[in-house]
N, C-alpha and C positions, 0 to 999 in steps of 0.2 A: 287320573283325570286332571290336576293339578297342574302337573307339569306339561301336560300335552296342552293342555287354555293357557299356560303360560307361555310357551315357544310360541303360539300361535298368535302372540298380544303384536309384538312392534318393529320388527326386523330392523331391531338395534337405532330406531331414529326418536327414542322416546315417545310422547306422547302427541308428535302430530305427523300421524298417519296421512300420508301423501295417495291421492289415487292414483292406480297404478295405467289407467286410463288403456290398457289391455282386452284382449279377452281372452276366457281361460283359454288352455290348452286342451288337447282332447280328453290327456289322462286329469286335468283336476276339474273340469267338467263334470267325467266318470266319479271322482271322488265328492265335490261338489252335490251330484244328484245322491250316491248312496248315502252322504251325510241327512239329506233332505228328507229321504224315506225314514232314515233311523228317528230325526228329530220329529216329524208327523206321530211317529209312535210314538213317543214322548221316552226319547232318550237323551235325558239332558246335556250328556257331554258332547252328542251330536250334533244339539243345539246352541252348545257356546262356539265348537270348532264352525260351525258352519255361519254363523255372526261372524268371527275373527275372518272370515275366507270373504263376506263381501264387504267388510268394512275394509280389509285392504282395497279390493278392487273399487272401494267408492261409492259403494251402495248403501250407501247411509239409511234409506228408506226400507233396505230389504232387511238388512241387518238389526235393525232397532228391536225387532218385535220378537227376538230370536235369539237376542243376548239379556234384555227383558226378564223373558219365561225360563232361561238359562239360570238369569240371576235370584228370580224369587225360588229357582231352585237350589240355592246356594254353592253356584259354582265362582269362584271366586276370580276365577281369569276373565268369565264373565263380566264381574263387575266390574273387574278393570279396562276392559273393553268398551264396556257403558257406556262408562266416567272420559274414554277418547271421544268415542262417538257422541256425546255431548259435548264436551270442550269443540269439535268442528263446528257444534249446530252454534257454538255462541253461549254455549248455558256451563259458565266456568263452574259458578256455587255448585248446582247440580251434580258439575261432574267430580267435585273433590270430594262429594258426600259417596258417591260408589267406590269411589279411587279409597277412602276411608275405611269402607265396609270391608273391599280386598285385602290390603295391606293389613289391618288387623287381624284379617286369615290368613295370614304368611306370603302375601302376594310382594315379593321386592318389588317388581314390576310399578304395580303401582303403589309402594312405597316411595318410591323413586317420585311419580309422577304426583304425585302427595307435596312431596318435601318441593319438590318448583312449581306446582301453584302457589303455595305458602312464601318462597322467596319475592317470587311477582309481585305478590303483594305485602311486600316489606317485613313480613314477620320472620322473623331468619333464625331466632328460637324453634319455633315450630317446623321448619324449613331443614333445621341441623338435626332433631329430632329426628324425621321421616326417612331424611337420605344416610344416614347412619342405621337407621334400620337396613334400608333396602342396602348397603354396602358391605352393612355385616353378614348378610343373606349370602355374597359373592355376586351382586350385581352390579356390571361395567358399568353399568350408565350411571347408575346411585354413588356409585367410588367416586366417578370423575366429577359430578354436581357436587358431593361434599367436599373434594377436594376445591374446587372452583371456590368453592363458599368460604370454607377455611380460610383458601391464601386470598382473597380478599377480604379477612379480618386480619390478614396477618398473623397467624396462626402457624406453629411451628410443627402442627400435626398435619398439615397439607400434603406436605412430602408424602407422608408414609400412605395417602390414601390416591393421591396421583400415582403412583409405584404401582398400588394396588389394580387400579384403574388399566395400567397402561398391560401390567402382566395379564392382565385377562382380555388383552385384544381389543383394545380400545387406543384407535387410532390418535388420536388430539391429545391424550393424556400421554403418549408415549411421546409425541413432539413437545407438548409444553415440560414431559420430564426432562427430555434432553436438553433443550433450551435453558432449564435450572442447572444443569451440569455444566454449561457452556459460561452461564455466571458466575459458579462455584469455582471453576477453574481459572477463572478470568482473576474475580478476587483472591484467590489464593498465592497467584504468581503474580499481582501487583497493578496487573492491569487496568487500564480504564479506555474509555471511549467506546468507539463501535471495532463489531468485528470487521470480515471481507468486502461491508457492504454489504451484504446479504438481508443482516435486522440492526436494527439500533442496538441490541443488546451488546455488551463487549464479549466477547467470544477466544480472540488470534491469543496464545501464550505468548509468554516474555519471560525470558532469563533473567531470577534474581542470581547477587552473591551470597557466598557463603553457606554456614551449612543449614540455616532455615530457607534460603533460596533454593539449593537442593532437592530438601523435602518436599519444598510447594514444588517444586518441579516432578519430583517422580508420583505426587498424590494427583496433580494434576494432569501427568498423563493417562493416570488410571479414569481418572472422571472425565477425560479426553475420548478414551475410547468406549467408556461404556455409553458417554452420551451420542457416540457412533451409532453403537448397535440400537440404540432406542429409535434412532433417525432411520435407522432402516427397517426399523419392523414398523413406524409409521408409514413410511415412505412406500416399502412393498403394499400396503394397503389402499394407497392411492393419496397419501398426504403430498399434496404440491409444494410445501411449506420443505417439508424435512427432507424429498427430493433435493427441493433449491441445496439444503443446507449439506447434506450430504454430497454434493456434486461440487459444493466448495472446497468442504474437507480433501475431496479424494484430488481436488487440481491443486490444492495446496501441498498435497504431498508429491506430485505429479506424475498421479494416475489420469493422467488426461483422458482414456479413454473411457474409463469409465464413468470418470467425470461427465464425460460429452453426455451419454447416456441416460446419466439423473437429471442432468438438465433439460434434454428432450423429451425424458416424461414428463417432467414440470413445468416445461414452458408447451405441451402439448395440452395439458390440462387448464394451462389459460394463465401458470406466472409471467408474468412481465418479464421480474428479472432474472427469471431464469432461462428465458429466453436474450434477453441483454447477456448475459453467463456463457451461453452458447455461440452466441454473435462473437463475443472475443475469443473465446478458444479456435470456433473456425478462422476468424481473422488470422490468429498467428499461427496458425496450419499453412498459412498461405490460401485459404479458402474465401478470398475477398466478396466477390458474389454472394455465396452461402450465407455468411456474417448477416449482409445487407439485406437479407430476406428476413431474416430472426432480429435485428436490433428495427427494422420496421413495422413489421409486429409488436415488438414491446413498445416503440415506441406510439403508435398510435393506440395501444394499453394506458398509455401516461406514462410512461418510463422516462422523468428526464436523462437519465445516463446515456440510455439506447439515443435518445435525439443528440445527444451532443455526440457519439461515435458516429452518427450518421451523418455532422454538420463537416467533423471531422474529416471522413472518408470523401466528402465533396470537396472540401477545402482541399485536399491531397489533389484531388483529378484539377483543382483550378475551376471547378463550381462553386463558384462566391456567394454567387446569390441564393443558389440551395442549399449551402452551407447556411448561409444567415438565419434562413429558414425554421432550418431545424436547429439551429440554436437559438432561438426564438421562443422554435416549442419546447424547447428545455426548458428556458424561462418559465411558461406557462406551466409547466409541468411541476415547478416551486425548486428548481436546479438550478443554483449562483453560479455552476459551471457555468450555462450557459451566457450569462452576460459576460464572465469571463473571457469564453473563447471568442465570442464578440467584439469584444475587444481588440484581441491577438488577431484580427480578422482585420481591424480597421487599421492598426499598426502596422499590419503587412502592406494595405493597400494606401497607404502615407493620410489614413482622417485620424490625424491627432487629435483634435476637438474629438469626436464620435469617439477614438480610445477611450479620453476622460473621462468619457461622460458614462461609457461602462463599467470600466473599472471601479467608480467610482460605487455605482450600483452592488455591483457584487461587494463592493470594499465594505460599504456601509450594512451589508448583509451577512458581515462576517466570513468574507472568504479571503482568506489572510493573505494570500499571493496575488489576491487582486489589491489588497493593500498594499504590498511590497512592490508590484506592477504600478501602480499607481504614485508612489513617490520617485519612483526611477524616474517616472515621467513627468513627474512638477521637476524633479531634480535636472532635467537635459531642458526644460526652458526658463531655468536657473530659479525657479520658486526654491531657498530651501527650505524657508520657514514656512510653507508650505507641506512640501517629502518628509519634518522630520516627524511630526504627530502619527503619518499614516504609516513609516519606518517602525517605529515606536506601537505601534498597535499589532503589525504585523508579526514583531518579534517577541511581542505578551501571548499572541495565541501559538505561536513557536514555528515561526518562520525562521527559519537558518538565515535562509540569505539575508533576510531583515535586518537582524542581528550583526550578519556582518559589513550589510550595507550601512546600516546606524554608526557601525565601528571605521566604517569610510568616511563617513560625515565628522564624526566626530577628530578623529584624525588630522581632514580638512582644516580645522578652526584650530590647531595646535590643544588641542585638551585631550592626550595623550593616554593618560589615566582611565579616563571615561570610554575611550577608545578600545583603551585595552581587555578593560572588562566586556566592551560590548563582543569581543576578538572570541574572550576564553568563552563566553556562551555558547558564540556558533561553533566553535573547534569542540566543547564540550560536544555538541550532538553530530561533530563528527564532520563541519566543513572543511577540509583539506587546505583552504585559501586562508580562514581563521587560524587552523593551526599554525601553519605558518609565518603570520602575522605577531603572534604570542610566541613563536621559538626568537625571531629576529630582537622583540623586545626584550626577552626574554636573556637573550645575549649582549643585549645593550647595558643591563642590571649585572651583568656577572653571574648571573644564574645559570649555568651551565647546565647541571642536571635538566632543572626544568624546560629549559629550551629545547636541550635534546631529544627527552620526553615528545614534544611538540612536533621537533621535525623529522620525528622517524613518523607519526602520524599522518603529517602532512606527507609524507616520501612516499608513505605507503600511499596515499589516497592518491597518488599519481604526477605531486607536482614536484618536475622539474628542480626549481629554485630550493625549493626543501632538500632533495636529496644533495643539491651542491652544499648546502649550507651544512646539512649535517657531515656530509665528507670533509671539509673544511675541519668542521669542529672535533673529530676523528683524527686528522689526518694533524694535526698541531698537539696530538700527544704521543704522535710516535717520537721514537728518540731518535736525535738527529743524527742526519748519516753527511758524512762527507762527501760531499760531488762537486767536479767542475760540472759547466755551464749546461754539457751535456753528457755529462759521467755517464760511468757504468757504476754498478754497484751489487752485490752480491743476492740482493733481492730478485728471489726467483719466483716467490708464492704472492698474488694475489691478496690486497688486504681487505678490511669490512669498507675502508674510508675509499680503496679506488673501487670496489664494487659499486657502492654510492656513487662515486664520481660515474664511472661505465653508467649506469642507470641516466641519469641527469645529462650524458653526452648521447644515448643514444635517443632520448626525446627534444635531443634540438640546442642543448643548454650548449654555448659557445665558450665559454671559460672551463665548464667540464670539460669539453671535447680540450682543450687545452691542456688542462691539466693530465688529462689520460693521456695525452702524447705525452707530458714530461715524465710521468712514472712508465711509459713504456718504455722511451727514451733511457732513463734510468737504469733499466733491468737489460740494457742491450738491445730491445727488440728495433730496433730502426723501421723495417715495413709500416708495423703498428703505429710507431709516433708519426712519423709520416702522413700516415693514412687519419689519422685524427685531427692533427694539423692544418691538412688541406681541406678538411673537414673544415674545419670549425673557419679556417682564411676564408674559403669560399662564400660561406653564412656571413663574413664584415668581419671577423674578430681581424683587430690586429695586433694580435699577442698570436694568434694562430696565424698569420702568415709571417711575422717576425722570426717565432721558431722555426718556420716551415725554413725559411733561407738561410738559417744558423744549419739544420741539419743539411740540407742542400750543397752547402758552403763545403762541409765537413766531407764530404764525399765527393766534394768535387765538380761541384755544381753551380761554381760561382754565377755565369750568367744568368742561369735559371732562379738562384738566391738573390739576386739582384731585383727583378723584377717581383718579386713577394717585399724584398725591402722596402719598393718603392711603392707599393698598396699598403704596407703600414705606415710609411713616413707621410703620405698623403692622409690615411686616418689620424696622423698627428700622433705617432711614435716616436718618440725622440731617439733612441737607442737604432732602430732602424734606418734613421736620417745619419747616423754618423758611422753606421756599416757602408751606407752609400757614398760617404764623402772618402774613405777609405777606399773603397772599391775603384771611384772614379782619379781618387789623386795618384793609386797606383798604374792606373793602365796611362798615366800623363793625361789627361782630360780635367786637365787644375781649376778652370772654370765652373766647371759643373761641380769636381769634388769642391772647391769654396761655396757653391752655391748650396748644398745640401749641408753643408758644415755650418753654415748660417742658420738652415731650418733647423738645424740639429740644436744651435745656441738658444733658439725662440724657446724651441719644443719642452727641451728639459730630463730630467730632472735635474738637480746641480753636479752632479757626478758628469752627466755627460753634458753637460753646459760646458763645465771646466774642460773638457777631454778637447772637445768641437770648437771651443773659442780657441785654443792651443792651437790645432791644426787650420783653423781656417786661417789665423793667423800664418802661419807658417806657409800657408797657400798665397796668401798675399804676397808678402815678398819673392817666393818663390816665379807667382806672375810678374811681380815691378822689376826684376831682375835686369 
């Protein structure tokens, strides 16, 4: 009898029974009437299940008198049905005195509903008492209230009774355990701030070193994946929450479609963001429409994120004005992006006033690249004491670029020092343009290691200039080899310093491309040096078209070498100005070679000053003859 008025008490919603605003079916109808006939007879256990049967359906009037004559017969589920059926009508006292009667007949039920009346009203003694009873009983709902209770005293026994809670199907206590697992993991491998976006809580792992980074790392996968599987026996239950989080996990590891999936049941169940979650995976499907049906949704949910992808996707089509729109309603929505992209909005469309004036907003809001946005822009209408406080703020909440725009400023004003430190910050977190700012000073001190260090960083990070400079710094410790101008030389294998070089020439770098001609040059290859040569001539170098008409020359090619001389003696080559006075004073054209023999004495350097003043000299009398 017990147990049968106990399943019949709450269908797991606690103590307030919602009407089911229904009517029966045919078969609990049928069962409904033969309970009626048995309780008329005076079968009490008839008489509690058939109270439990219309207090769910809402019949508070019919049920009263029936769980009543149930209870003065000491049926205990009874009681605890009473005690709900009271608590509807408004009569709490009332109902905590039958909720009492239960419970101290073994009712967890309303043991449970005992211990949250008592918290309601502030006594959390008597509150921790009742729902520790009804917990120890093995009832979900009594776990998850004293766990509740617990970790809101802080209390280190929450854990053990949220675990409890959640292993017995209890949807909220399996998401709020995972969510602890998601913290556990966070602090353990060092983390801080927020996760995917998803919660404020921090969540995303981060690689320490060494061998206690390690550990946190392999404990933390372990409490990585089990706070998975608690996400998913929430989630399977209909948690919209552990959905979201779970459809995070699987596109972080990217399982996109499964991903998709958790966030359509989540954002079908009415998440915002998990409908904003769905809007970007369709987006980069290429499913742009899709997107804009689900980031609309969320965002008329309030989802600032969703309004600004949506202000976004307008600003792409060249919809300014519905872009503003919905960055607007980002704003409203408590999202600094949106004044942000507001900004970038009015910058596009040339309202520099209007820029300021939002960046400014998000600036002072704490969106740190609307600070860094913001100094760039006092800094181009020459405020700098203005750019350097919001530079300076931008790169305390850890703005790279800040950091190394500050190291620009600083630079600027000759304070070098301060500069350089401002350099190692942003290269610390890895800006490619920092590091290499820190290798070049770095070389200026004699530091070699350290520089090195710097611009294999920066080479890696893609620049150009980095990779020549480290090839440079490479290439000045091989042991020197004998070569004329355009030797050959026994070098047949590819080194780290022209691999460097080859990188740096094939992204444009015009002295690379230079240099990769002289070591091809070098190794015999002519095509190659050649081909790099005319590379790098064509870009302006005139060190690349100087060479280009030395190998030219060499093969035979003097008229064609002629013309490359004379686009570097024009870029102010001097060595190429006095190839051309040569060229011209042999073919008897004395005029022109004196006149090139001139540019060649301007040009320089003193070697070929001396060489040029000689022959032009000699041009001279040669014409006064």
């Amino acid at each position: 009898m017990n147990v049968m008025g106990d399943k019949a008490t709450l269908f797991e919603t606690g103590r307030f029974v919602q009407p089911s605003g229904e009517e029966p079916t045919r078969d609990e109808a049928a069962e409904e009437a033969r309970h009626l006939i048995q309780a008329e007879a005076g079968d009490v256990e008839s008489m509690s299940v058939l109270g439990a049967m219309l207090l769910r359906r809402g019949d508070l009037d019919g049920a009263e008198p029936r769980l009543r004559a149930a209870t003065a017969a000491g049926d205990r589920a009874a009681a605890n049905n009473l005690g709900v059926l009271l608590h509807q009508r408004g009569y709490p006292e009332e109902a905590a005195g039958w909720w009492r009667i239960a419970a101290v007949a073994g009712s967890a039920a309303a043991a449970h509903a005992l211990g949250r009346h008592h918290r309601e009203r502030g006594d959390e003694p008597a509150a921790e008492y009742w729902l520790r009873q009804s917990a120890e009983q093995g009832h979900a709902l009594g776990a998850y209230a004293l766990a509740d209770l617990l970790e809101h005293r802080g209390d280190t026994d929450a854990g053990q009774w949220m675990r409890a809670a959640a292993e017995r199907g209890h949807r909220e206590a399996a998401y709020r355990l995972a969510r602890a697992l998601d913290r556990k993991t966070a602090v353990n491998e060092g983390e801080t701030g927020a996760d995917n976006g998803v919660d404020t809580e921090p969540a995303a792992p981060a690689a320490n070193v060494g061998v206690a980074g390690t550990a946190g790392t392999v404990a933390g996968a372990a409490e990585a994946a089990e706070a998975e599987q608690w996400y998913r026996q929430a989630a399977a239950r209909g948690h919209r929450r552990a959905a979201l989080h779970l459809g995070a996990i699987l596109e972080r590891r990217g399982r996109l479609k499964e991903a998709g999936r958790w966030y359509l049941t989540s954002a079908k169940d009415g998440e915002a963001r998990a409908a904003c979650a769905l809007g970007f995976l369709l987006r980069d499907a290429g499913d742009t429409e899709s997107a804009a049906v689900w980031w609309l949704r969320a965002a008329q949910d309030g989802d600032g994120n969703a309004a600004n992808a949506l202000g976004a996707l307008h600003a792409e089509r060249g919809e300014t004005q519905t872009a503003e729109r919905w960055y607007r309603a980002a704003m409203d929505a408590g999202d600094d992006n949106g004044a942000y992209n507001l900004a970038l909005l009015c910058v596009e469309q040339g309202r520099t006033a209007q820029a300021e004036q939002w960046y400014r907003r998000a600036a002072y809001a704490g969106h740190r690249e609307a600070a860094n946005a913001l100094a760039v822009l006092l800094l181009q209408v020459g405020d700098t004491s203005g750019a350097e406080p919001w530079f300076s703020k931008a790169a305390e909440a850890g703005s790279v670029d800040a950091a190394f725009n500050l190291g620009i400023l600083y630079a600027g004003r000759g304070e070098d020092r301060v500069a350089l430190r401002c350099y190692e910050r942003a290269a610390a977190a890895g800006h490619t343009e920092a590091a290499l700012q820190v290798g070049i000073a770095r070389l200026r001190e004699g530091d070699e290691a350290t520089a090195e260090r710097h611009l294999r960083c920066a080479a890696g990070g893609g620049s150009a200039e980095a990779a020549y400079r480290l090839a440079a710094v490479l290439d000045a410790r091989r042991p020197a080899v004998s070569e004329h101008e355009l030797g050959e030389s026994s070098l047949n294998v590819k080194t780290e310093c022209e691999e460097w070089y080859e990188r740096a020439a094939t992204q444009g770098h015009r002295r690379a491309q230079v240099r990769v001609g002289m070591l091809a040059a070098a190794r015999g290859d002519v095509v190659e040096a050649a081909r790099w040569y005319r590379t790098a001539a064509e870009a302006g170098s005139r060190n690349g078209a100087f060479n280009l008409g030395l190998l030219l020359a060499r093969e035979g090619s003097e008229p064609e070498a002629a013309v490359w001389w004379e686009r570097a003696a024009d870029a102010g080559h001097g060595r190429a100005a006095l190839r051309l006075a040569l060229v011209y004073a042999r073919r008897g054209e004395l005029a022109v070679g004196q006149r090139w023999a001139d540019r060649a004495v301007a040009l320089g350097p003193a070697e070929v000053t001396e060489r040029a003043g000689r022959l032009r000299d000699a041009l001279r009398e040669e014409l006064s003859a």
